[in-house]
N, CA, C and O atoms as a Maestro MAE file, in Angstrom:
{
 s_m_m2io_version
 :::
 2.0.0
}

f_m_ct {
 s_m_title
 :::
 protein
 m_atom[328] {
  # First column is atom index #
  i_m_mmod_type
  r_m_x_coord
  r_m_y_coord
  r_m_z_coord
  i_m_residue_number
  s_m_chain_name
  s_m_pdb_residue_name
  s_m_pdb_atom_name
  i_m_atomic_number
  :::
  1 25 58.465 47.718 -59.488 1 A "UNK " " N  " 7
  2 3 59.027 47.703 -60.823 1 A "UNK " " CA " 6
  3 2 59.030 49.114 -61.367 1 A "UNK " " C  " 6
  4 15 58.128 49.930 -61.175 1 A "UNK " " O  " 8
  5 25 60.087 49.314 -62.035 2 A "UNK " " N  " 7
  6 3 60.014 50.813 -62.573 2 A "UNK " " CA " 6
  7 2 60.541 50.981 -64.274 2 A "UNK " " C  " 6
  8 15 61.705 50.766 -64.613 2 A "UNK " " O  " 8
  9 25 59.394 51.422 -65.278 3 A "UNK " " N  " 7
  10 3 59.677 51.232 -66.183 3 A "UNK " " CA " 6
  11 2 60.629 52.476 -66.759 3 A "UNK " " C  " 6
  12 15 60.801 53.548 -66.180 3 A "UNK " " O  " 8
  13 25 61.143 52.121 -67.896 4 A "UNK " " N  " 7
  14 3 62.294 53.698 -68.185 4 A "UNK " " CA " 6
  15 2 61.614 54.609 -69.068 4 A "UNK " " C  " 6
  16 15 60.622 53.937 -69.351 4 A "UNK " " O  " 8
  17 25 61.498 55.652 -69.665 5 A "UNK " " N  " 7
  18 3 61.215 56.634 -70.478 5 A "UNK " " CA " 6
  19 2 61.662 55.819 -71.817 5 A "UNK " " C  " 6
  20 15 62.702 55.167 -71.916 5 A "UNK " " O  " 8
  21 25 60.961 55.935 -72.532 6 A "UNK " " N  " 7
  22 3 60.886 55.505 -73.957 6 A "UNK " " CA " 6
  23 2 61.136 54.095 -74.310 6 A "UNK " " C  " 6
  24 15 61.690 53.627 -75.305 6 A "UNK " " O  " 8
  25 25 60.384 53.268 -72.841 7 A "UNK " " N  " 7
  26 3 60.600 51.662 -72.726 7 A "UNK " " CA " 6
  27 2 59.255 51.528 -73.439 7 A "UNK " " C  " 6
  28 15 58.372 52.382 -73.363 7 A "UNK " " O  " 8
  29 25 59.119 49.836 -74.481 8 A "UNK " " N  " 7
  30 3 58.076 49.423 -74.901 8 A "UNK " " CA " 6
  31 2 57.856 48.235 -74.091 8 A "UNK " " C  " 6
  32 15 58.575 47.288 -73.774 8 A "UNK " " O  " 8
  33 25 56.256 48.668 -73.772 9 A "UNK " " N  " 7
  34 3 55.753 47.714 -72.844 9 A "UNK " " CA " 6
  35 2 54.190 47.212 -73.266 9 A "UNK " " C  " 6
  36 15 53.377 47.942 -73.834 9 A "UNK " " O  " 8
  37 25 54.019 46.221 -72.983 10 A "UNK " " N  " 7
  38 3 53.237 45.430 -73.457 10 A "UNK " " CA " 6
  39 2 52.137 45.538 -72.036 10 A "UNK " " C  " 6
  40 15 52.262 45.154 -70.873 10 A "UNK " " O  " 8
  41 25 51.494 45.955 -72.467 11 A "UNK " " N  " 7
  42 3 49.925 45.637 -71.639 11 A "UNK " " CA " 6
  43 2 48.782 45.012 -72.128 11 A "UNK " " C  " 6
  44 15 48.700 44.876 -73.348 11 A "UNK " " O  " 8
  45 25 47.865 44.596 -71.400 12 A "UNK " " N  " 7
  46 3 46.478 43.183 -71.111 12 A "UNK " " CA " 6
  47 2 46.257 43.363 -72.379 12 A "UNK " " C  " 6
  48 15 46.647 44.320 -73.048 12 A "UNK " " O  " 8
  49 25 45.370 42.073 -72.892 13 A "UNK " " N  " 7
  50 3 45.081 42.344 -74.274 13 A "UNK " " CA " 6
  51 2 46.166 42.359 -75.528 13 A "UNK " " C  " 6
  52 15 45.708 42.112 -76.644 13 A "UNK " " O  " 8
  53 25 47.762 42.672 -75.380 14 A "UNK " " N  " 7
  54 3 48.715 42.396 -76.323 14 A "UNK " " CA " 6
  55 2 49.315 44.318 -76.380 14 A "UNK " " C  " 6
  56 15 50.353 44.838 -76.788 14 A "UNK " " O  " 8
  57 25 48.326 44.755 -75.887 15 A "UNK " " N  " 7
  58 3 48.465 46.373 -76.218 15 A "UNK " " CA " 6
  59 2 50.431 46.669 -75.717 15 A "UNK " " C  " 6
  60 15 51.073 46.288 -74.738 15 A "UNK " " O  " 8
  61 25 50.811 47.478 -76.906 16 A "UNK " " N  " 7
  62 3 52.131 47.849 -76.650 16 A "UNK " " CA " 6
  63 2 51.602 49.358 -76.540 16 A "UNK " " C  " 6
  64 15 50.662 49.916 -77.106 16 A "UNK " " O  " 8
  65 25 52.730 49.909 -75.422 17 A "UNK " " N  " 7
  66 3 52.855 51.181 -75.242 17 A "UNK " " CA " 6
  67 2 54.301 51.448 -74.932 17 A "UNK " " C  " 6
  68 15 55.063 50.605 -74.459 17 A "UNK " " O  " 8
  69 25 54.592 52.576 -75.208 18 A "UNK " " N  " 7
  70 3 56.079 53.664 -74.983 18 A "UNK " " CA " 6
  71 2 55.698 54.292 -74.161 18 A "UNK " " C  " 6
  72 15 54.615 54.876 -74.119 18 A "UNK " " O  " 8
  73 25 56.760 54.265 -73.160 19 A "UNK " " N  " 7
  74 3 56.541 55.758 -72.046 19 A "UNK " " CA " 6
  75 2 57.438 56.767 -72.473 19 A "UNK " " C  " 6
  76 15 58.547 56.818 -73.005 19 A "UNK " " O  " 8
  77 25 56.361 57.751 -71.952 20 A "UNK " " N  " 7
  78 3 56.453 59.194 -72.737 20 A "UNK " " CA " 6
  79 2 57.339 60.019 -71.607 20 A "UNK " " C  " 6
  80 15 58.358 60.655 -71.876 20 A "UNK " " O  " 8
  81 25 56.860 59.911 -70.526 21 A "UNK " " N  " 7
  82 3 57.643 60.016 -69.440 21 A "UNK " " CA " 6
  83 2 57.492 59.934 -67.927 21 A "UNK " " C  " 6
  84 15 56.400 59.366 -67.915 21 A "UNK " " O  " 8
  85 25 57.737 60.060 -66.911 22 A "UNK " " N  " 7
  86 3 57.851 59.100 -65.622 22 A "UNK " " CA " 6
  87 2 57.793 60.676 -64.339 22 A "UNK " " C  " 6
  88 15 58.397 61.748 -64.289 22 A "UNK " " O  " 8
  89 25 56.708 59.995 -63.475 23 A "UNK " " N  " 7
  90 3 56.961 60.819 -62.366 23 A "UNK " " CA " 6
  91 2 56.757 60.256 -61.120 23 A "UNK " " C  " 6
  92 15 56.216 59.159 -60.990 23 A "UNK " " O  " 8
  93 25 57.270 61.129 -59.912 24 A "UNK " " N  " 7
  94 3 56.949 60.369 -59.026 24 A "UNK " " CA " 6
  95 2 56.195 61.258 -57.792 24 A "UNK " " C  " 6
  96 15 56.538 62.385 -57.435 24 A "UNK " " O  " 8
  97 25 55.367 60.666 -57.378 25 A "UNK " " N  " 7
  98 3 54.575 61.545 -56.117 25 A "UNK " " CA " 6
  99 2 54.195 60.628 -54.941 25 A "UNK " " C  " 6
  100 15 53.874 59.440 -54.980 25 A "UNK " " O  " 8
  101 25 54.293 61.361 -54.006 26 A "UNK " " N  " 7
  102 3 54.597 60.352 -52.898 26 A "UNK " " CA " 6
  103 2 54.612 59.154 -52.445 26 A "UNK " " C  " 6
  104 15 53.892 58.508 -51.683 26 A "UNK " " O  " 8
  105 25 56.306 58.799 -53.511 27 A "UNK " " N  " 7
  106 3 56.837 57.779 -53.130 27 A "UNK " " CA " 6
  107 2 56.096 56.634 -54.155 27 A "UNK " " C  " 6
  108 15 56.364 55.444 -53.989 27 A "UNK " " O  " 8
  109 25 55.500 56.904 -54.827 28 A "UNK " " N  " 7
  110 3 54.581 56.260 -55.756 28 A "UNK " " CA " 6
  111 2 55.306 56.731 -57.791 28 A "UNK " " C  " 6
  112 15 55.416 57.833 -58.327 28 A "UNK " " O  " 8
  113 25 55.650 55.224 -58.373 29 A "UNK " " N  " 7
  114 3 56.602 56.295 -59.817 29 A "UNK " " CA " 6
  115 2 54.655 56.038 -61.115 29 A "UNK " " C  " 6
  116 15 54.119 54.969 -61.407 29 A "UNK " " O  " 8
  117 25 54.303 57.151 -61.426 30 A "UNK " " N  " 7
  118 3 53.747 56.852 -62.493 30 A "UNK " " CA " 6
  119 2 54.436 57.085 -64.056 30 A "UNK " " C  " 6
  120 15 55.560 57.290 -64.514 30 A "UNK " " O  " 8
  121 25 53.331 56.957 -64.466 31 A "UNK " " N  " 7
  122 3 54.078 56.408 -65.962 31 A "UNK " " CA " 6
  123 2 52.731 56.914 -67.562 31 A "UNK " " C  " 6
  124 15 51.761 56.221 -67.872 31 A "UNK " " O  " 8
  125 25 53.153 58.272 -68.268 32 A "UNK " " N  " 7
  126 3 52.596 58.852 -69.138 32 A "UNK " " CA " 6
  127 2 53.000 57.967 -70.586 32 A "UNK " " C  " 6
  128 15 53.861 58.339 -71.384 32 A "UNK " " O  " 8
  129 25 52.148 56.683 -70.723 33 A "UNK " " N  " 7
  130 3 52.225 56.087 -72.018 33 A "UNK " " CA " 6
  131 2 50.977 56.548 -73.092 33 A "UNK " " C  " 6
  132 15 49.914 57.152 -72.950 33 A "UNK " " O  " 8
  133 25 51.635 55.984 -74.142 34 A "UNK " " N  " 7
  134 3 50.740 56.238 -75.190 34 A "UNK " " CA " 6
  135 2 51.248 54.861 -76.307 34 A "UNK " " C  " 6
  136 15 52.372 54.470 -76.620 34 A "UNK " " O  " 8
  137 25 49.835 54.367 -76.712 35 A "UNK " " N  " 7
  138 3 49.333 53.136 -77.451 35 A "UNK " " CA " 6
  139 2 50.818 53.396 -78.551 35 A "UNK " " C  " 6
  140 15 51.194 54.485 -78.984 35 A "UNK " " O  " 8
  141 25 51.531 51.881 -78.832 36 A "UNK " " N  " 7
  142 3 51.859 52.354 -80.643 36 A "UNK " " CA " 6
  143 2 51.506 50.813 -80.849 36 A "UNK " " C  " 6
  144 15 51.384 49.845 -80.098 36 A "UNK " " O  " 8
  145 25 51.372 51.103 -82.594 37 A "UNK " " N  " 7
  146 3 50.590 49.909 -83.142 37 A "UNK " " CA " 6
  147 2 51.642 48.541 -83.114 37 A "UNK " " C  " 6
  148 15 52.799 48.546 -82.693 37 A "UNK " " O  " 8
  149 25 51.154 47.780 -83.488 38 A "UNK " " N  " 7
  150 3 52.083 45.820 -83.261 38 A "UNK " " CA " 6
  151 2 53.664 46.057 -83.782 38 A "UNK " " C  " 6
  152 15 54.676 45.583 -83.264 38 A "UNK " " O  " 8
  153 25 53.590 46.799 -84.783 39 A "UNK " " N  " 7
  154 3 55.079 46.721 -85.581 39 A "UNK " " CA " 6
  155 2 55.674 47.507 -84.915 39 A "UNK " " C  " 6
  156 15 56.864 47.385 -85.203 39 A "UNK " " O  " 8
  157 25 55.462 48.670 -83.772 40 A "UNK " " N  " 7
  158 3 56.204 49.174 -82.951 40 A "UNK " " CA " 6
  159 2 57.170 50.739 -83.783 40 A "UNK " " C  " 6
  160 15 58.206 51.372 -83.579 40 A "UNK " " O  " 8
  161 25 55.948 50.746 -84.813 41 A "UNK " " N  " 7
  162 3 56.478 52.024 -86.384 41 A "UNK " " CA " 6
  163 2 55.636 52.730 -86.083 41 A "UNK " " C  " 6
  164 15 55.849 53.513 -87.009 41 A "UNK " " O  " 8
  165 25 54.082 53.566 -85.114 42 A "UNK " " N  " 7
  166 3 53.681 54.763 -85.265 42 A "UNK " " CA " 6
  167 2 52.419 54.408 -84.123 42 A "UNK " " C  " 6
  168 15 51.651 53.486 -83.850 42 A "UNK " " O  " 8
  169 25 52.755 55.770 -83.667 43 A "UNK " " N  " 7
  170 3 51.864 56.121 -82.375 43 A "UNK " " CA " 6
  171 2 50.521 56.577 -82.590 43 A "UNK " " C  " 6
  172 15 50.154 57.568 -83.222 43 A "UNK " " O  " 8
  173 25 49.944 55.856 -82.074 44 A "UNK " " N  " 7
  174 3 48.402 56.115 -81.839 44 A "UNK " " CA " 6
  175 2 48.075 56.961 -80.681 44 A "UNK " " C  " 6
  176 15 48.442 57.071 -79.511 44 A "UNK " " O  " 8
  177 25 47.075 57.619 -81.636 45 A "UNK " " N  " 7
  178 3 46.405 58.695 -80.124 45 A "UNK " " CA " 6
  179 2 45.309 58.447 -78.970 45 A "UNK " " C  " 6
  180 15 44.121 58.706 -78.775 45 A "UNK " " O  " 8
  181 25 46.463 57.748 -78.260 46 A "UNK " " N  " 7
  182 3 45.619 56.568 -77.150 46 A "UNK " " CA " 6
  183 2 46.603 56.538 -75.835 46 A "UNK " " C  " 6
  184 15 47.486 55.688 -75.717 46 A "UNK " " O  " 8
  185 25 46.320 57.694 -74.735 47 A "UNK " " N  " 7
  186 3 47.579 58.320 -73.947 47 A "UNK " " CA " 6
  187 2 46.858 57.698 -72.625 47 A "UNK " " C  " 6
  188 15 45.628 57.692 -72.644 47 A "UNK " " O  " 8
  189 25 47.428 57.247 -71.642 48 A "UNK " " N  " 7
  190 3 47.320 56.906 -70.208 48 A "UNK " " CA " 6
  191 2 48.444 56.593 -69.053 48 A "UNK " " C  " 6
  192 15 49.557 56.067 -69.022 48 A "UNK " " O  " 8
  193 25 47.414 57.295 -67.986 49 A "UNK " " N  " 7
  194 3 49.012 56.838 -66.817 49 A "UNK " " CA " 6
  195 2 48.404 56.702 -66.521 49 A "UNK " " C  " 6
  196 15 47.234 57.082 -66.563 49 A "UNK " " O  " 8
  197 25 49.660 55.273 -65.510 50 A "UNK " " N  " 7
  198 3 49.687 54.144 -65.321 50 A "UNK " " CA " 6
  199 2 50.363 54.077 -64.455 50 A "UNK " " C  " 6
  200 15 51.138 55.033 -64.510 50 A "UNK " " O  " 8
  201 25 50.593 53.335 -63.431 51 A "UNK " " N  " 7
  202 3 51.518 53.088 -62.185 51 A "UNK " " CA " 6
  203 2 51.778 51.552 -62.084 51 A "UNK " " C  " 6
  204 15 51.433 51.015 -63.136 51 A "UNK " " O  " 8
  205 25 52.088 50.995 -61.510 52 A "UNK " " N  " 7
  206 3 52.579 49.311 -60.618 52 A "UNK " " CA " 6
  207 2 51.940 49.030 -58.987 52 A "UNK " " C  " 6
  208 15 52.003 49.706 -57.961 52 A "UNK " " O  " 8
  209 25 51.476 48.055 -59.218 53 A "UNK " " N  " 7
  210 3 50.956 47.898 -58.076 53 A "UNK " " CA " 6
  211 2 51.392 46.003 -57.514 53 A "UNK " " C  " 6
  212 15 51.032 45.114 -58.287 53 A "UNK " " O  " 8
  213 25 51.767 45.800 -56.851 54 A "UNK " " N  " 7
  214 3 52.237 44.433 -56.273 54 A "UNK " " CA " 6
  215 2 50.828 44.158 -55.302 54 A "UNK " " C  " 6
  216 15 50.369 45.110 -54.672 54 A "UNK " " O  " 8
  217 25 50.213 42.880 -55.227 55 A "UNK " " N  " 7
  218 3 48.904 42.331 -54.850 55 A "UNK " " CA " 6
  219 2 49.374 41.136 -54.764 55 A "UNK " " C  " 6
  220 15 49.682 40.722 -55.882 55 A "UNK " " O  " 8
  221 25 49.638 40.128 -53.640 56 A "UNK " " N  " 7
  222 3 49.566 38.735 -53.786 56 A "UNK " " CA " 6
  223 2 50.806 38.318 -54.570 56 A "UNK " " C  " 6
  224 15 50.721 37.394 -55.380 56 A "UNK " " O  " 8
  225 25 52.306 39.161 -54.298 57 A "UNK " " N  " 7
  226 3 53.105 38.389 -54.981 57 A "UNK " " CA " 6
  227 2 53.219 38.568 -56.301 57 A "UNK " " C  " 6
  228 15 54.251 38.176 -56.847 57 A "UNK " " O  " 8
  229 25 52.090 39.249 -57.138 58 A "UNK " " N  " 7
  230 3 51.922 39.688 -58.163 58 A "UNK " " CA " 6
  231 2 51.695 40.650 -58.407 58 A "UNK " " C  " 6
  232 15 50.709 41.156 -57.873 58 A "UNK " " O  " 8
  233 25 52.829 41.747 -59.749 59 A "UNK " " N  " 7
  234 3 52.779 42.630 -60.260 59 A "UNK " " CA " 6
  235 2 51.698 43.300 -61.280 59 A "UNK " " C  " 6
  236 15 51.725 43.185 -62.505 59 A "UNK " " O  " 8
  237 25 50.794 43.983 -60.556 60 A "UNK " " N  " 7
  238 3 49.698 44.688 -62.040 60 A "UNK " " CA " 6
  239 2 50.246 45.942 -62.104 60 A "UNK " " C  " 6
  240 15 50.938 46.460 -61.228 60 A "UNK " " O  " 8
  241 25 49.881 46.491 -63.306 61 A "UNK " " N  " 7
  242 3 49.911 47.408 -63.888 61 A "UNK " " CA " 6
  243 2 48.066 47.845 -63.790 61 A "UNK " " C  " 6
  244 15 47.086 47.139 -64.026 61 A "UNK " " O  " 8
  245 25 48.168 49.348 -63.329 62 A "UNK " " N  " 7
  246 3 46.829 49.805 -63.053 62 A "UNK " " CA " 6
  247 2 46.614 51.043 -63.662 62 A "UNK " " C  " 6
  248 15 47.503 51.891 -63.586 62 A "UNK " " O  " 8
  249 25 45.245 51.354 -64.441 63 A "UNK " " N  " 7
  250 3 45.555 52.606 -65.292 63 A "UNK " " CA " 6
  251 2 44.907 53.290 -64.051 63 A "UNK " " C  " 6
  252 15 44.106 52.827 -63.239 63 A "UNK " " O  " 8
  253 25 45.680 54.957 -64.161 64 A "UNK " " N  " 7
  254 3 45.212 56.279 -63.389 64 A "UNK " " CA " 6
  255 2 43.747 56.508 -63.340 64 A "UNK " " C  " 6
  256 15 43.191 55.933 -64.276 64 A "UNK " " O  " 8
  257 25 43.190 56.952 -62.806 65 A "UNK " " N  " 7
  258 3 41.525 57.373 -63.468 65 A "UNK " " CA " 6
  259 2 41.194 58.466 -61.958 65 A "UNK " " C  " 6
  260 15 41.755 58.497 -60.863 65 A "UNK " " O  " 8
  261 25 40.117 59.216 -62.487 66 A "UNK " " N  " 7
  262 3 39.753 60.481 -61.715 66 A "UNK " " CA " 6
  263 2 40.517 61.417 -61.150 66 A "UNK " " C  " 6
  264 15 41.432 61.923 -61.800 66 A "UNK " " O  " 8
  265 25 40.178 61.905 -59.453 67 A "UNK " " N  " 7
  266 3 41.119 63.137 -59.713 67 A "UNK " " CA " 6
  267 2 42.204 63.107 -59.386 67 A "UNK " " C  " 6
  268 15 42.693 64.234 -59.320 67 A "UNK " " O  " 8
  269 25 43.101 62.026 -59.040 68 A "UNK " " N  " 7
  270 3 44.245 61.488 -59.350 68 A "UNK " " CA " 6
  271 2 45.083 61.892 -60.889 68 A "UNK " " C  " 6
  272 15 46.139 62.465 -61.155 68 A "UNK " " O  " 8
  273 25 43.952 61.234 -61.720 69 A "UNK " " N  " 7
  274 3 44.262 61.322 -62.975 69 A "UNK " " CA " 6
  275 2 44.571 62.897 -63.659 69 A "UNK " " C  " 6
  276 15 45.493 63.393 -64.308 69 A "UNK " " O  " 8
  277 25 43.594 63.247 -63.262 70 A "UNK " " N  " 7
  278 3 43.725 65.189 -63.827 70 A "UNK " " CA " 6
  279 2 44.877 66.033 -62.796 70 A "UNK " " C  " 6
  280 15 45.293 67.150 -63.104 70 A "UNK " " O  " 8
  281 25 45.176 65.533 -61.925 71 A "UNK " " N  " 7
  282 3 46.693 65.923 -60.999 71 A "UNK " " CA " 6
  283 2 47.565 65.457 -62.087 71 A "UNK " " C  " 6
  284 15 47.773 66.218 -63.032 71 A "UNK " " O  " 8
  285 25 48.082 64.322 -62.056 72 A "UNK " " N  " 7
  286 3 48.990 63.973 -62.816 72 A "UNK " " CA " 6
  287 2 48.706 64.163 -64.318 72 A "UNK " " C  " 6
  288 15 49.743 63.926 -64.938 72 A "UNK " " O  " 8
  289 25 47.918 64.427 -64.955 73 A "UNK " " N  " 7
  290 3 47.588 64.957 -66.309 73 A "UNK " " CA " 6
  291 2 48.299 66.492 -66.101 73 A "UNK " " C  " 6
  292 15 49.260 66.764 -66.821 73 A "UNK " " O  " 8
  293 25 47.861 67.395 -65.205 74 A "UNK " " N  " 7
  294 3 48.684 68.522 -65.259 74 A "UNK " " CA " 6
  295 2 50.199 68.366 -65.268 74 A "UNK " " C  " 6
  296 15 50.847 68.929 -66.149 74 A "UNK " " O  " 8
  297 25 50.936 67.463 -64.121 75 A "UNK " " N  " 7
  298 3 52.161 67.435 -63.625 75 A "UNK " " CA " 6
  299 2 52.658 66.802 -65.108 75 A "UNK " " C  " 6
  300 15 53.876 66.967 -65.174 75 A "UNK " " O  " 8
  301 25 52.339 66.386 -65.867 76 A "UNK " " N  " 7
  302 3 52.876 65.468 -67.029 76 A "UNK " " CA " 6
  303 2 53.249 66.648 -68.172 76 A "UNK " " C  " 6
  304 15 54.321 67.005 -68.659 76 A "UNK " " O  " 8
  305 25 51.445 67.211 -68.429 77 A "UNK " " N  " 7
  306 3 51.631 68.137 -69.301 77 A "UNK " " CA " 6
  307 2 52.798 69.927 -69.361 77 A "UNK " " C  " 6
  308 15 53.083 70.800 -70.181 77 A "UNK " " O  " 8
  309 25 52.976 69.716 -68.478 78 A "UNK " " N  " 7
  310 3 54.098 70.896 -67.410 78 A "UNK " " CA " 6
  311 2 55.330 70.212 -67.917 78 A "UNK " " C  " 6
  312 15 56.147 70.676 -68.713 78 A "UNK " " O  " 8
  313 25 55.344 68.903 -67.270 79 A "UNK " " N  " 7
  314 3 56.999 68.428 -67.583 79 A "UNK " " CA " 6
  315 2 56.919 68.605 -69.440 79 A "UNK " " C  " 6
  316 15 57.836 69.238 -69.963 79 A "UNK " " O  " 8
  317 25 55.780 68.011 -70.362 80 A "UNK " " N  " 7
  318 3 56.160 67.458 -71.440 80 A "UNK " " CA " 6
  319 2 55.952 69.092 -72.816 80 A "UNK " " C  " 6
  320 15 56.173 69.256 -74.016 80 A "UNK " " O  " 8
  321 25 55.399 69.969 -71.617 81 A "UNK " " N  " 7
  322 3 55.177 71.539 -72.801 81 A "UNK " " CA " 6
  323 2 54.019 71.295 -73.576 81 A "UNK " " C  " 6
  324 15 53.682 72.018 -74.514 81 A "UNK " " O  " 8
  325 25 53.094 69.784 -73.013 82 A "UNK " " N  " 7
  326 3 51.863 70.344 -74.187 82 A "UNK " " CA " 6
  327 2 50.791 70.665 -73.595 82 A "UNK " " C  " 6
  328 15 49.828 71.075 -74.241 82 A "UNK " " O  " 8
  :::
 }
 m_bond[327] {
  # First column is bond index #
  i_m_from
  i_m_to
  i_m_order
  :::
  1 1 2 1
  2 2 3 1
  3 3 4 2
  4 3 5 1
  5 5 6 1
  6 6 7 1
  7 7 8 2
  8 7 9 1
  9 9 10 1
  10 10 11 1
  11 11 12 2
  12 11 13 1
  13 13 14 1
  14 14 15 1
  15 15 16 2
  16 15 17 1
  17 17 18 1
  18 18 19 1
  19 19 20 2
  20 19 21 1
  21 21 22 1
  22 22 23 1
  23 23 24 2
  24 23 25 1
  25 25 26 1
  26 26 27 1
  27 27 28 2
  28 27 29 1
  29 29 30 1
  30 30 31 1
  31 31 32 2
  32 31 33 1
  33 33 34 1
  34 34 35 1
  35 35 36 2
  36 35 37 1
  37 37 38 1
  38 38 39 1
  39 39 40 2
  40 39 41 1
  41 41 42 1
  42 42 43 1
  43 43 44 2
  44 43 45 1
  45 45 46 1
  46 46 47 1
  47 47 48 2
  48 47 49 1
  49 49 50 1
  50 50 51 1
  51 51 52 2
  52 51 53 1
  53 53 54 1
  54 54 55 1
  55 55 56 2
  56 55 57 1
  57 57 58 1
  58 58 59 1
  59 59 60 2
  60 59 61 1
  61 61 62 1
  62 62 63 1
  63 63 64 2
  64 63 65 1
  65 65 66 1
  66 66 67 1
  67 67 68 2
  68 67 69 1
  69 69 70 1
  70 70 71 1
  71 71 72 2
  72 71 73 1
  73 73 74 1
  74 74 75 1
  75 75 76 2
  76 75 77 1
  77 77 78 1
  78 78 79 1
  79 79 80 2
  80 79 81 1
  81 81 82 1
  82 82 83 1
  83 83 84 2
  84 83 85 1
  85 85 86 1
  86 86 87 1
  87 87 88 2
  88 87 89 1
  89 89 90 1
  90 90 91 1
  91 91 92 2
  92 91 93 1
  93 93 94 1
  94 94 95 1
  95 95 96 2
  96 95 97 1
  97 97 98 1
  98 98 99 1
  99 99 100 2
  100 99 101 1
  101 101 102 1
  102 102 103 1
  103 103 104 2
  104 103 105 1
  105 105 106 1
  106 106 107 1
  107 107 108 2
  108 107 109 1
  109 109 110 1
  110 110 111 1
  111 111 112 2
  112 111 113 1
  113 113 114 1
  114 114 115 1
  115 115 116 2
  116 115 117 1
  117 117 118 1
  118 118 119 1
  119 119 120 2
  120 119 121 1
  121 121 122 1
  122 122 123 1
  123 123 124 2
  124 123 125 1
  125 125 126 1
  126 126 127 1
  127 127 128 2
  128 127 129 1
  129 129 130 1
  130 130 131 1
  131 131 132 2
  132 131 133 1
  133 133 134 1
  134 134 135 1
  135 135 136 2
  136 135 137 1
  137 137 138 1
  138 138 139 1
  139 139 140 2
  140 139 141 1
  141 141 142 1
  142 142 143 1
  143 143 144 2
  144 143 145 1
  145 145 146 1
  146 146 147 1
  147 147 148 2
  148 147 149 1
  149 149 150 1
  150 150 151 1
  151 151 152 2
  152 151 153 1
  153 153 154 1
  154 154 155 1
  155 155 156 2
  156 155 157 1
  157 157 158 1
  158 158 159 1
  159 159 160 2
  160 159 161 1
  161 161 162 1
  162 162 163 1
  163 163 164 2
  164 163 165 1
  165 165 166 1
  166 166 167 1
  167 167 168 2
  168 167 169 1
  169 169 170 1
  170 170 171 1
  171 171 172 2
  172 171 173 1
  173 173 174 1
  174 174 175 1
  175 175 176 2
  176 175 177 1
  177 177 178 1
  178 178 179 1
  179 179 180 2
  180 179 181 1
  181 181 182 1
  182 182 183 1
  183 183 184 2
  184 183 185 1
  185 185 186 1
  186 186 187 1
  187 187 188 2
  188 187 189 1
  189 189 190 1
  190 190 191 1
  191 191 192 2
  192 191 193 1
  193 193 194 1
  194 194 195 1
  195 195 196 2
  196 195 197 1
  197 197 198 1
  198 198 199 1
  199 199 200 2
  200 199 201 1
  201 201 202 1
  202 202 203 1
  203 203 204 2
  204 203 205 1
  205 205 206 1
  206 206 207 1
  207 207 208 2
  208 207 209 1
  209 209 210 1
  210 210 211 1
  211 211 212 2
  212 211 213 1
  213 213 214 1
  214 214 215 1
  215 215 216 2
  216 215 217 1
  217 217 218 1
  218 218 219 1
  219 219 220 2
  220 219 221 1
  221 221 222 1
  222 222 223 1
  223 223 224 2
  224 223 225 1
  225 225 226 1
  226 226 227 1
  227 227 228 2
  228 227 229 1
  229 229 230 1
  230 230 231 1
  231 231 232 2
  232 231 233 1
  233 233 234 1
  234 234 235 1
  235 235 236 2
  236 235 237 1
  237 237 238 1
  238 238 239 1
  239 239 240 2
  240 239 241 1
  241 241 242 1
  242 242 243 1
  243 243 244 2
  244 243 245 1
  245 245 246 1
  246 246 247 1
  247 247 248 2
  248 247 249 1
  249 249 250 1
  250 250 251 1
  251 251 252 2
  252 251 253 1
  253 253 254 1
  254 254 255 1
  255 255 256 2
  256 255 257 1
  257 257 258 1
  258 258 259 1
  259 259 260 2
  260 259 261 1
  261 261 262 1
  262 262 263 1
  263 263 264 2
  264 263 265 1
  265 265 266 1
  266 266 267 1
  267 267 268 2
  268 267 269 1
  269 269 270 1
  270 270 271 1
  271 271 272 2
  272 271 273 1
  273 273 274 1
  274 274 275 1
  275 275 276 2
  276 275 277 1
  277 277 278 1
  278 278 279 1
  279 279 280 2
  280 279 281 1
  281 281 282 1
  282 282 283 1
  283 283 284 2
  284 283 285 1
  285 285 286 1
  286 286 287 1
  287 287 288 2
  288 287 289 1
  289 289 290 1
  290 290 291 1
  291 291 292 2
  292 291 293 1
  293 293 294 1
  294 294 295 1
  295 295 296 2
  296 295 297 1
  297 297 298 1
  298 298 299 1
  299 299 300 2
  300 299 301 1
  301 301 302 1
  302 302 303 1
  303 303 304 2
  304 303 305 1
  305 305 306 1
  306 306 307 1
  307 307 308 2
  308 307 309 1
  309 309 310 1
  310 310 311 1
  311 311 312 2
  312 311 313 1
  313 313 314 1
  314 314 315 1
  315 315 316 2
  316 315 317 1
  317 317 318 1
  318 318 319 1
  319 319 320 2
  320 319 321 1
  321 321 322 1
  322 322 323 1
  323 323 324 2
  324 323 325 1
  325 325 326 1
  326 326 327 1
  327 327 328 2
  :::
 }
}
């Protein structure tokens, strides 16, 4: 599954997020979201990537973490200038 740049997506718990923007590294697309509140009117400072993972027929969504995470924290912050 591949979500689009500035798609609202709903993750565990009810949590909506916007992607901020999308990369891909070998062959793998992640995904630089950040939290916005229920009414879908203002962003919270609550940022994570995220990728897709298929298990059993079923699609999760898995957050980034360690040094995975600080790779693609650079490659994000490069594409996004902050």
């Amino acid at each position: 599954m591949y979500f689009a740049k500035n798609e609202i997506i709903e993750l565990s718990g009810g949590q909506k997020h916007i992607v901020v923007d999308t990369t891909q590294l070998d062959g793998v697309y992640y995904y630089y979201v950040c939290e916005i509140n229920a009414s879908e009117t203002d962003i919270l400072n609550n940022y994570h990537i995220i990728t897709t993972v298929m298990e059993n027929n079923i699609l999760f969504v898995k957050t980034i973490k360690g040094d995975l995470e600080k790779k693609l924290e650079k490659v994000f912050q490069e594409k996004l200038h902050i």
